[in-house]
Steps between C-alpha positions, in 0.01 A plus 500: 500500500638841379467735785657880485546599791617838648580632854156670491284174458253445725430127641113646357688519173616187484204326644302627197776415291450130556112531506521609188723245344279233724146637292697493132661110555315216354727257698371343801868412602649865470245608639564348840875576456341848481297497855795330670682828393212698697466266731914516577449936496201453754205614255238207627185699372387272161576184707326628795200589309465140366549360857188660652303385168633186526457487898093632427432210245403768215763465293331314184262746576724795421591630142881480565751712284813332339727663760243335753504151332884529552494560840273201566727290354801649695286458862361136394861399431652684797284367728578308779235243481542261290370480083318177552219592302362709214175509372431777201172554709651669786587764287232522250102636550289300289519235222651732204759277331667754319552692839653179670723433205694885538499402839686154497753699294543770737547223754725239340761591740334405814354203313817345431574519881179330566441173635139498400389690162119445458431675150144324443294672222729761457485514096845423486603427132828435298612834595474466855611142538824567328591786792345316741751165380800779484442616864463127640792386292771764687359363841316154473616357843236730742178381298319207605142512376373691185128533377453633157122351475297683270785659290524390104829494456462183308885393346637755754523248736883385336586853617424388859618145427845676450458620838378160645844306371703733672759304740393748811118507436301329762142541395289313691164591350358624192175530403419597086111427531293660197888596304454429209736216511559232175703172514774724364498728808532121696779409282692792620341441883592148484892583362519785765385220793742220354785771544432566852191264662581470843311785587186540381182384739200655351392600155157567298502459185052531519314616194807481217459320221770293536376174418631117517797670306571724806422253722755253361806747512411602857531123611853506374545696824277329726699153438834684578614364855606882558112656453356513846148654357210446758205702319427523152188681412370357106165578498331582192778449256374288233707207631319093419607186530808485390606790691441289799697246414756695462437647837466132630851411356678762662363464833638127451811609483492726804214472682588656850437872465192548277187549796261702322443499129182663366323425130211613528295617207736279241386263291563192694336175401487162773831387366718816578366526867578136572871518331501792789301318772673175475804675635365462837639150530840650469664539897690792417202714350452802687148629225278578803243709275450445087222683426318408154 
């Protein structure tokens, strides 16, 4: 930051001075460099301001300023409680999708310090699944659950599979209900969850028409002796017969983590549930609920 200074300047002066720079930068990032400069010359007034709006529970209530959205950012991450969990609905009044969306991209900052990110409905496209991938990928060891229900990002789901293979991500849940997802966003789900499978516990893949095709590349992982899924939400995603034999296979192979596995609304016929059912017999099945 340029700065001309003279033995005349007033600590007013330069208080403006970074206000003003703060209002004019699109970057989330120098922006908080910015308020850690005020912050440092003991001008607390922006942050302050957000504190008592965040303190009376009005602040998706309030019409904030970009110099205001900045300072949220800077208090949420300088906090001393803990980021364990963001929800876009803490910060926005009503159901206005477009609103939400300029929000989660004010916000991708504290996001990627977030254990929990619950973006459900948020009309999250292309656009904002590629920043939202970019901000997990520089930090993917804090998250641990991620809901994106609702969102069509459709074959942007590679762009968070990139995120998913990463070596230090430990994702326990994700939920993609209603995402638009094809077998070719499970193709890159089920490559991600090869790469790194030891982690995952939950994930929804409801309402996607992903098929038996889908279905068949996500038992690649569940037959890895590494995938320690519990829950896996199908429901409605135009899976028959021979999508549960596939599932029946896999479970086979490793039977001892799988306890709840939900199908319902698929196109089952009495031969798929009894591939499933039969299972029971095995001692080291753990299915406690299949829903059909």
């Amino acid at each position: 930051m340029t700065l001309n200074r003279s033995s005349s300047d007033s600590s007013e002066e330069k208080f403006e001075y970074i206000k003003m720079k703060i209002r004019t930068i699109d970057s989330p990032e120098k922006s908080i460099n910015l308020f850690h400069c005020l912050n440092e010359l003991g001008d607390n007034s922006l942050v302050e301001e957000i504190q008592q709006y965040l303190k009376s529970g009005t602040i998706k209530e309030t019409k904030l300023s970009s110099s205001q959205w900045s300072a949220l950012v800077f208090v949420l991450l300088t906090s001393e409680e803990k980021l364990d969990g963001f929800d876009i609905n803490d910060f926005v009044c009503g159901n206005n999708k477009a609103i939400k969306l300029k929000v989660l991209q004010k916000l991708l900052p504290v996001i990627k310090e977030s254990r929990s990110v619950q973006l459900r409905y948020c009309g999250v496209t292309d656009e904002g699944c590629a920043a939202l991938a970019s901000a997990l990928r520089s930090n993917p060891s804090h998250l641990r659950q991620l809901d994106l229900s609702g969102n069509k990002i459709g074959n942007s789901v590679n762009l968070l599979s990139d995120v998913l293979q990463k070596p230090h991500c430990k994702l326990k849940m994700l939920w993609l209900r209603d995402c638009g997802v094809t077998d070719g966003g499970c193709a890159a789900l089920a490559s991600a969850l090869r790469s790194n499978p030891s982690h995952l516990r939950q994930l929804s893949l409801s309402e996607n028409k992903i098929g038996d095709l889908g279905v068949k590349l996500l038992c690649a992982v569940l037959e890895d002796p590494h995938c320690k899924l519990e829950i896996l939400w199908l429901s409605y995603c135009g899976v028959t017969d021979e999508g549960c034999a596939a599932l029946a296979s896999a479970l086979r192979s490793n039977p001892s983590h799988l306890r709840y596995l939900s199908l319902i609304g698929n196109k089952l016929g009495e031969s798929g549930v009894k591939l499933l059912s039969d299972l029971k017999d095995d001692p080291h099945y753990k299915l406690e609920t299949f829903g059909y």
